[in-house]
Backbone as CSV, one residue per row, in Angstrom:
resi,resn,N_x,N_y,N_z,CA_x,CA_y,CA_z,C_x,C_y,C_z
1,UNK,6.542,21.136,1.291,6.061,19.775,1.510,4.536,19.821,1.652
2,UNK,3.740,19.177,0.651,2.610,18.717,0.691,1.894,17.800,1.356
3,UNK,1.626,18.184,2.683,1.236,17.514,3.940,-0.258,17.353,4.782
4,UNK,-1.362,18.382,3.633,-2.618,18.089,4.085,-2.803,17.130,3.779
5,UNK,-3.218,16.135,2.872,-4.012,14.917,2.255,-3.187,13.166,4.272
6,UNK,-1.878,14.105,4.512,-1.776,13.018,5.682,-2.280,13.602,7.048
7,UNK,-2.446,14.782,6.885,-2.987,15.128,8.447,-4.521,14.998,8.396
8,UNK,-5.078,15.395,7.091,-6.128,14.333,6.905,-6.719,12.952,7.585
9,UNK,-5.752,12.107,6.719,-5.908,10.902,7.270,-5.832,10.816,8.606
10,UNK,-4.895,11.335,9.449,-4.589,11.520,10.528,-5.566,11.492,11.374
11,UNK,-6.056,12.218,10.927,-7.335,13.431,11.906,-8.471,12.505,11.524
12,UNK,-8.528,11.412,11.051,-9.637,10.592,10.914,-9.587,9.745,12.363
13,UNK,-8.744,9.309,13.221,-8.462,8.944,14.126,-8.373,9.240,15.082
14,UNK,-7.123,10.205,15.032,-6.801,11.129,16.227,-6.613,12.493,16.396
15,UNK,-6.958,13.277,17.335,-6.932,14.674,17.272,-5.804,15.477,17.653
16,UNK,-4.573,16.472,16.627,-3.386,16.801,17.337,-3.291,18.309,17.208
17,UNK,-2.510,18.929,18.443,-3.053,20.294,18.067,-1.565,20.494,17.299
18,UNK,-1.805,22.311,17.269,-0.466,22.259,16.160,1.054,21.810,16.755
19,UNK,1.227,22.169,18.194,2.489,21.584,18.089,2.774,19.979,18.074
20,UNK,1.822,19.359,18.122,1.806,18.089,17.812,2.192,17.768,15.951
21,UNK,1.246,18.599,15.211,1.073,18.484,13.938,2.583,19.092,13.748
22,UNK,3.698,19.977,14.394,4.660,20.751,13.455,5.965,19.465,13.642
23,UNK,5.204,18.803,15.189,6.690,18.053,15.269,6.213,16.782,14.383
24,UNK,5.244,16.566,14.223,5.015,15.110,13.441,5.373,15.488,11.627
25,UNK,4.654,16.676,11.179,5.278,17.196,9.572,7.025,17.635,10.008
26,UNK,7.971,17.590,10.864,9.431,17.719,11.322,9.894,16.839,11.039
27,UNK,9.625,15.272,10.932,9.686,13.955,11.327,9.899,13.038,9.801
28,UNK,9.005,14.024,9.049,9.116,13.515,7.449,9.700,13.822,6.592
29,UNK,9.848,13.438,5.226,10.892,13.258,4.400,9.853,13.418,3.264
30,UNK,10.092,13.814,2.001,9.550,14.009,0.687,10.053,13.126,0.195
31,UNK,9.663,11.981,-0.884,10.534,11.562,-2.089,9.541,11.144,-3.250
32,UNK,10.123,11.487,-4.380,9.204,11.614,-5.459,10.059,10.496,-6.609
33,UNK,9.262,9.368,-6.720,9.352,8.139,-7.890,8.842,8.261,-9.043
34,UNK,9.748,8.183,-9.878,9.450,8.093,-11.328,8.928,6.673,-11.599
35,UNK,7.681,6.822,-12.350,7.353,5.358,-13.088,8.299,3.932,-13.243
36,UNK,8.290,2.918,-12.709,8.850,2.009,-12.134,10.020,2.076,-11.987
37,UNK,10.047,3.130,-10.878,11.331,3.013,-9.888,11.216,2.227,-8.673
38,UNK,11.712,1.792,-8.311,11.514,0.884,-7.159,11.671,2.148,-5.306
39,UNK,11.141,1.404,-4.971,11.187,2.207,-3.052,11.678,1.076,-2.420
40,UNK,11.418,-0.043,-2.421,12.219,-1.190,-1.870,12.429,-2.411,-2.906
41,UNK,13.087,-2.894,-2.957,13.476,-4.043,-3.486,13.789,-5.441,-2.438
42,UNK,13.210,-6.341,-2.783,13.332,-8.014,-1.834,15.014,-7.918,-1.792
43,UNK,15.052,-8.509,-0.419,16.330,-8.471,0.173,16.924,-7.005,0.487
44,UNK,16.355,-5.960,0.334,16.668,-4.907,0.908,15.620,-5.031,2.653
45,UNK,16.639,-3.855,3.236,16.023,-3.356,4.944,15.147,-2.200,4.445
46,UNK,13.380,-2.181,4.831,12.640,-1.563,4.726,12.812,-0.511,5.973
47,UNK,13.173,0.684,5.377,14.323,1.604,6.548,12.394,3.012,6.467
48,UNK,11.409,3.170,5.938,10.594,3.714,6.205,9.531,3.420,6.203
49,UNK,8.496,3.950,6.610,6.873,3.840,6.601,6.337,5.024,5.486
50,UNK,5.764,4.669,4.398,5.248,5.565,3.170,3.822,5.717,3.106
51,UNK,3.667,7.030,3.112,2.390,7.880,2.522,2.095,8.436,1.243
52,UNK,1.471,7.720,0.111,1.479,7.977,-0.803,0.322,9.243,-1.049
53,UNK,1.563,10.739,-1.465,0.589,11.888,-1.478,-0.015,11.730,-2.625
54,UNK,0.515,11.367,-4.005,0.230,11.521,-5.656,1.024,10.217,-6.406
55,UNK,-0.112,8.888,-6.784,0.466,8.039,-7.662,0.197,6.621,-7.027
56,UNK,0.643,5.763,-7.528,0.130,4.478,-7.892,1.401,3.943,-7.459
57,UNK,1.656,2.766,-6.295,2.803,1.832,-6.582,2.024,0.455,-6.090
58,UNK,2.594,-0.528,-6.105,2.695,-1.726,-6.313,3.403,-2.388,-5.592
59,UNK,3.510,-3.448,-4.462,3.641,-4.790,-3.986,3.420,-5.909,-4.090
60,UNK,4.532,-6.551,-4.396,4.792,-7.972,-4.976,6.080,-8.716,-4.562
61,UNK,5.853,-10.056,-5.222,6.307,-11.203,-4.651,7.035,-11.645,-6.960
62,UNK,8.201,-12.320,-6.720,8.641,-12.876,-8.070,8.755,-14.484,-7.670
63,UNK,8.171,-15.224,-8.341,8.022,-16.746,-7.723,9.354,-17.143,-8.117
64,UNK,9.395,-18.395,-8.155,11.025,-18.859,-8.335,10.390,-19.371,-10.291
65,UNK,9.512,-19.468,-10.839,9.272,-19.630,-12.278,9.100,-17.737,-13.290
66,UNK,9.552,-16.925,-12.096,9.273,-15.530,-12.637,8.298,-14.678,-12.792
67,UNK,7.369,-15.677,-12.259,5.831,-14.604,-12.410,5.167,-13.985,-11.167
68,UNK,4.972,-12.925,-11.418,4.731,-11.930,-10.473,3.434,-12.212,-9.671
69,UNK,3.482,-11.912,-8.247,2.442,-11.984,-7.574,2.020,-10.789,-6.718
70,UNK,1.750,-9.897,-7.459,0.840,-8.907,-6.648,0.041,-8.732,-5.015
71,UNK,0.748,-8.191,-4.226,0.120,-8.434,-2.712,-0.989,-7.080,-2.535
72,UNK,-0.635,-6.080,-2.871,-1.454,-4.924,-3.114,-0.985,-3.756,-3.957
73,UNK,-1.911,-2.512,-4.054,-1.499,-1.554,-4.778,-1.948,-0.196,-3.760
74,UNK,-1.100,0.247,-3.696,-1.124,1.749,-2.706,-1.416,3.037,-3.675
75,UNK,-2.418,3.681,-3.117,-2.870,5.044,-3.844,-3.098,5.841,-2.798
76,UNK,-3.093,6.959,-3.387,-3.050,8.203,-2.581,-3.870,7.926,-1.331
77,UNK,-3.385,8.554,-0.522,-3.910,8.641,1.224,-3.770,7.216,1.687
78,UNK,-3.018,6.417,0.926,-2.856,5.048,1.469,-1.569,4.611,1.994
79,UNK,-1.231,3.612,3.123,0.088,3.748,3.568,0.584,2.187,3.221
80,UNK,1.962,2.593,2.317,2.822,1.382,2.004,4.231,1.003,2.421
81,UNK,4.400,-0.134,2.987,5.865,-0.329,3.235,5.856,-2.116,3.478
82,UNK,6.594,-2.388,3.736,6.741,-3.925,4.025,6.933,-3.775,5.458
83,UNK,6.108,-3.699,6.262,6.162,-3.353,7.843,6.784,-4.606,8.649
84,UNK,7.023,-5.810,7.948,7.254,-7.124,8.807,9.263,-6.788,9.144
85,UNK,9.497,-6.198,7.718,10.953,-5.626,7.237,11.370,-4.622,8.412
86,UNK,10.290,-3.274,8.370,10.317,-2.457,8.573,10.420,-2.606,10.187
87,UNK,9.732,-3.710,11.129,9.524,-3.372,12.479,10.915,-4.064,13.013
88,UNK,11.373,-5.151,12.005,12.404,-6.344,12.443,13.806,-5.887,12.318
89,UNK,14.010,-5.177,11.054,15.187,-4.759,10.439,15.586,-5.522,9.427
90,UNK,14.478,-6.417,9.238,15.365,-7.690,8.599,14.727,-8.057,6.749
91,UNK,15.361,-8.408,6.166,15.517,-8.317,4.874,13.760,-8.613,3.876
92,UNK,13.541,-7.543,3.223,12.519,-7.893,2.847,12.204,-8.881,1.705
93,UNK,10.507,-9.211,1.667,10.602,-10.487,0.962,10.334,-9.482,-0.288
94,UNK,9.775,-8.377,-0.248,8.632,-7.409,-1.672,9.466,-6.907,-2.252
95,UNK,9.143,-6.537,-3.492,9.531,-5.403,-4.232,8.188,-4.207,-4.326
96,UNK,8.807,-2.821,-4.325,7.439,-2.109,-4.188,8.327,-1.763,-4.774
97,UNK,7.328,-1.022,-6.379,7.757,-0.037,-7.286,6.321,0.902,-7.394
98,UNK,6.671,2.047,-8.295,5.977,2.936,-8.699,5.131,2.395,-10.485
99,UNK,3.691,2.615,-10.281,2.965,2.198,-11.271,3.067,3.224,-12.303
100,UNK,3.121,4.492,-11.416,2.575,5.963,-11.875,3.899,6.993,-11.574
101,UNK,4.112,8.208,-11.740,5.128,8.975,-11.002,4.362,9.784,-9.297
102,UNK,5.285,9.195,-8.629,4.718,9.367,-7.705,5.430,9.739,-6.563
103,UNK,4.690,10.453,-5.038,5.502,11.450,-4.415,4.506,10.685,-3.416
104,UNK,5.783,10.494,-1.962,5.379,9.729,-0.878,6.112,10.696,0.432
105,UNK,5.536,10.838,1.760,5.820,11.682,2.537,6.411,9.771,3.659
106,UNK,7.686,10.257,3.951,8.158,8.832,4.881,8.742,9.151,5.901
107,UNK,8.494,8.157,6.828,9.400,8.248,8.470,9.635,7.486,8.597
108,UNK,11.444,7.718,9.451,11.712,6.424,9.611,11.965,6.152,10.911
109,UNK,12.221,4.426,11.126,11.924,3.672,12.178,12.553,4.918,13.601
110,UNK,13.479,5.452,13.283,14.030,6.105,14.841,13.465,7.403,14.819
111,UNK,12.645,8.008,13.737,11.993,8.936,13.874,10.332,8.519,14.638
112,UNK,10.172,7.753,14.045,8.492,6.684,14.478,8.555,6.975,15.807
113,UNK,9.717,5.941,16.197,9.755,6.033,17.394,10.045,7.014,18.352
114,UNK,10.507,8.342,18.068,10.657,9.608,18.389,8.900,10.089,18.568
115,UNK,8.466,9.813,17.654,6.551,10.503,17.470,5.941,9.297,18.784
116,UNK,6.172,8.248,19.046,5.891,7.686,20.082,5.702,8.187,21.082
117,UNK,7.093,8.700,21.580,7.766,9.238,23.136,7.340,10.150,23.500
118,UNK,7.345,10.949,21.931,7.085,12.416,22.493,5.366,13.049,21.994
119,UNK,4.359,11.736,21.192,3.080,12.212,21.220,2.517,10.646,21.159
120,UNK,2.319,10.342,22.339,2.026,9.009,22.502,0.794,8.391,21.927
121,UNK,-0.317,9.330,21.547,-1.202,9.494,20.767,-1.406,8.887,19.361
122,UNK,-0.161,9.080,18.574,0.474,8.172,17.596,0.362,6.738,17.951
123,UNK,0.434,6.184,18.741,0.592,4.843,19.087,-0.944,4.150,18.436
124,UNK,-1.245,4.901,19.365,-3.072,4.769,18.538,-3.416,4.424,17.102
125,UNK,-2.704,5.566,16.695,-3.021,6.048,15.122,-2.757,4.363,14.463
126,UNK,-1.293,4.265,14.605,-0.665,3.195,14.315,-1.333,1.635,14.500
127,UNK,-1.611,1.753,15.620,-2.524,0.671,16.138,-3.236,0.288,14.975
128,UNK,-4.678,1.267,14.939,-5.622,1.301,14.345,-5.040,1.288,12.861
129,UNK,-4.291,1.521,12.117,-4.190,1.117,11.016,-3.343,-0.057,11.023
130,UNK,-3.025,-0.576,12.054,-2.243,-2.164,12.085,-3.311,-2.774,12.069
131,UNK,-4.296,-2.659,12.348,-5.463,-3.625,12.274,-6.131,-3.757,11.130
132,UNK,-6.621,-1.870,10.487,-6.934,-2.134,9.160,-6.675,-3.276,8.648
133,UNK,-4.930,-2.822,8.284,-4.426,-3.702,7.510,-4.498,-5.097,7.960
134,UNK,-4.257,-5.667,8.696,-4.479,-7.008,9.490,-5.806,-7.417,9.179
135,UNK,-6.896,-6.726,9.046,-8.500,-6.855,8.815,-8.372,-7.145,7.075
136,UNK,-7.869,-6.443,6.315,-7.669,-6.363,4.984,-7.210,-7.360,4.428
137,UNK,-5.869,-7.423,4.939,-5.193,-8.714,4.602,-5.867,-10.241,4.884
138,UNK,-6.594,-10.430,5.810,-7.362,-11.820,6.124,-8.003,-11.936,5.241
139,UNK,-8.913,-10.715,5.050,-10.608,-10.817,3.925,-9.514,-11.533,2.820
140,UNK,-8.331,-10.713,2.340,-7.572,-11.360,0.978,-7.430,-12.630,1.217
141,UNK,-6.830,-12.809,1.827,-6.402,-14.477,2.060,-7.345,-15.421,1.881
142,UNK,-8.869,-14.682,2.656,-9.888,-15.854,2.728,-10.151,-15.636,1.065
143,UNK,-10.662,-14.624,0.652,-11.436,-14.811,-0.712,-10.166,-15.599,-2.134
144,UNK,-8.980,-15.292,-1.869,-8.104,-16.476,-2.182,-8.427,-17.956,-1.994
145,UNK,-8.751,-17.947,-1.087,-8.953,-19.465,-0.657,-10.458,-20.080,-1.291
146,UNK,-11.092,-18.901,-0.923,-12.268,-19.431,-0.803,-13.650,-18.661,-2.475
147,UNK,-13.290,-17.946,-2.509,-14.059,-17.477,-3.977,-13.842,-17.499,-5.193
148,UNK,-14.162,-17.199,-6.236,-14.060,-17.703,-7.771,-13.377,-16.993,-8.138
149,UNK,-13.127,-16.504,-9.646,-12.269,-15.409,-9.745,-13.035,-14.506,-10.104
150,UNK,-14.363,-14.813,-10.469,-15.442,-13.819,-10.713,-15.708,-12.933,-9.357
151,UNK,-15.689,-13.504,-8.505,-16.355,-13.524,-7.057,-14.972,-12.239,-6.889
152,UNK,-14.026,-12.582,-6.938,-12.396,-12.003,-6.723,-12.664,-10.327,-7.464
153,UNK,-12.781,-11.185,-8.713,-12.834,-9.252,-9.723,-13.802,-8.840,-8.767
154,UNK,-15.280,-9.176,-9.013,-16.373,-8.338,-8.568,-16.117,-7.643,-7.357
155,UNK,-15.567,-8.449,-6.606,-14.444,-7.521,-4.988,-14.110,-6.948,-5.158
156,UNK,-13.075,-6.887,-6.057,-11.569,-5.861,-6.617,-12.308,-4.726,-7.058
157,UNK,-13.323,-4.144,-8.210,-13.497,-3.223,-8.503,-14.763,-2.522,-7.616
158,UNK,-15.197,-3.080,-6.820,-16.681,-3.188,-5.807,-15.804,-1.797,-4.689
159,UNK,-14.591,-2.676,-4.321,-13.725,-1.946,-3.032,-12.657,-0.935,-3.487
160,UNK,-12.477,-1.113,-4.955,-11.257,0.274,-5.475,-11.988,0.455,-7.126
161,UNK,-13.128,1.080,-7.490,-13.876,1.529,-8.372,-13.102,2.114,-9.280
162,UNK,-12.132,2.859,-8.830,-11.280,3.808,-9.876,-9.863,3.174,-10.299
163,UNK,-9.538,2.427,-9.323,-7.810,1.871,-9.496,-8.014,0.811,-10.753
164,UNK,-9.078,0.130,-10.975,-8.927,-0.959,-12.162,-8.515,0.271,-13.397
165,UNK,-8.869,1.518,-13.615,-8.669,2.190,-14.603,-6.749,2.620,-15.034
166,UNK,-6.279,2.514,-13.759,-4.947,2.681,-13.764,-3.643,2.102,-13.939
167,UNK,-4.681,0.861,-14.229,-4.028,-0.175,-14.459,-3.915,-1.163,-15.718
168,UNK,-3.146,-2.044,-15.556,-2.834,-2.625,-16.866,-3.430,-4.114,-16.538
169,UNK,-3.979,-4.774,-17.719,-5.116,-6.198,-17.487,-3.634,-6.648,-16.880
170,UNK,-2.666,-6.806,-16.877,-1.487,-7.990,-16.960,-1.300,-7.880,-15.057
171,UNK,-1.305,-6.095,-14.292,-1.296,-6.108,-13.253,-2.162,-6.512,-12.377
172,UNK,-3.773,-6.313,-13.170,-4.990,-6.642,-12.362,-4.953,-7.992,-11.968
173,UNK,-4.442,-8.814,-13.242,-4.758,-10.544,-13.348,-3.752,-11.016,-12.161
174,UNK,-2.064,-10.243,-12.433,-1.307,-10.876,-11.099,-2.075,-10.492,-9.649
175,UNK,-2.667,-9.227,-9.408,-3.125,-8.957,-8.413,-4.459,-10.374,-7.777
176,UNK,-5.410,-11.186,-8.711,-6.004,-11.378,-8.901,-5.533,-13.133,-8.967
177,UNK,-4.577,-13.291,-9.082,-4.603,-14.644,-9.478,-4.753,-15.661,-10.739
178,UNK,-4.894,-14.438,-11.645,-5.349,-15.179,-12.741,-4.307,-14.672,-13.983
179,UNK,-4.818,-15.721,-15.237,-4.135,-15.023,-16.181,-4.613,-14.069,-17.109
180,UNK,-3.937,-12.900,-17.563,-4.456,-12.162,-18.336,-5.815,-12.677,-19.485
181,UNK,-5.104,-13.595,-20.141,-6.122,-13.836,-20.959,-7.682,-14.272,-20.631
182,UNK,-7.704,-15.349,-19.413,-8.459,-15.544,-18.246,-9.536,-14.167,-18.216
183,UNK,-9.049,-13.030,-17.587,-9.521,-11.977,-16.761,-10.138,-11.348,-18.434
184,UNK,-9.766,-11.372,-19.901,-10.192,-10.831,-20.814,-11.805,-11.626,-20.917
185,UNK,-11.502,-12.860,-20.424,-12.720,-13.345,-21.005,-13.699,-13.204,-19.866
186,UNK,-13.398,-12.973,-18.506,-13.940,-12.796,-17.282,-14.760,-11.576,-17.858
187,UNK,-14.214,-10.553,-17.796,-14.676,-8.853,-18.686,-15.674,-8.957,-19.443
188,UNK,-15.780,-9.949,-20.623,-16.212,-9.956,-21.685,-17.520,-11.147,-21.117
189,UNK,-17.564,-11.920,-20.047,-18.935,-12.396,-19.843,-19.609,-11.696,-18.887
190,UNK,-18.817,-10.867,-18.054,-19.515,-9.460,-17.046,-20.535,-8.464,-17.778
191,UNK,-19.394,-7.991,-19.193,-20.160,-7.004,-20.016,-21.255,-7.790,-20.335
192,UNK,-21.650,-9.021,-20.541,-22.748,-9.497,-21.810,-24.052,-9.773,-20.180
193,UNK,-23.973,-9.582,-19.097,-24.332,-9.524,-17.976,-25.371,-8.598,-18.503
């Protein structure tokens, strides 16, 4: 199990010595997704918390007319799950699939809570990336509300430089709000910039 790239992250926060680090790598699970395989599907129980070691997946929403709405995209050293699912038990709204083939290190809810009890330190960790994300998610919402779609791209590739490359115009535009064809011509008055 390939477990530096999360004690990494880890250790950006909080400091654990090794028997902290053997019972927290004890706690996890390997699973490796093939190119759009799904990790949760809407109306499924989001039963882990995911660390994406290698690959690209995707969170989204299917409207009731079929078109996809992109909530984010998880890349390596980044953590994905539908946590609202995940803390409640209760049925999720997302589908998260794999963009790329990809390998995620996961714990689940009665293990979490095992790393609680027994390295309370974690609580922290957790914290602090509940907020990230909570911090992350607002900025989205507001620049939804409130910026162009120019204003939107220029964000999007400003804050993930490399992920527009991994992607497909059709995912960027759902991520984005817009329509593909839209975001071609967005591109094409950036370049003449």
């Amino acid at each position: 199990m390939n477990t530096d790239l999360i004690i990494q992250n880890i250790s950006q926060h909080i400091h654990l010595d090794k028997t902290e680090t053997d019972f927290f790598i004890s706690l996890l699970q390997t699973k490796k997704l093939k190119r759009k395989e799904f990790l949760l599907k809407q109306g499924d129980l989001c039963k882990t918390e995911n660390f994406i070691i290698k690959g690209c997946l995707r969170t989204y929403t299917i409207d009731d007319n079929g078109f996809e709405h992109i909530v984010m995209f998880g890349i390596e050293d980044w953590w994905v799950g539908d946590l609202y699912s995940f803390l409640t038990q209760s049925p999720s709204t997302y589908f998260i699939d794999a963009l790329e083939d990809s390998e995620i290190l996961q714990i689940t809810k009665v293990n979490l809570d095992k790393l609680f009890e027994r390295v309370p330190k974690f609580e922290r960790f957790f914290r602090l990336i509940l907020q990230n994300a909570f911090i992350a998610q607002q900025q989205r919402i507001n620049q939804n509300l409130s910026y162009s779609a120019e204003q939107r791209y220029l964000d999007f590739i400003a804050k993930h430089p490399n992920l527009e490359q991994r992607l497909s115009q059709k995912q960027v535009s759902a991520y984005l709000g817009i329509t593909p064809v839209f975001l071609s011509i967005l591109r094409r008055k950036l370049s003449q910039k």
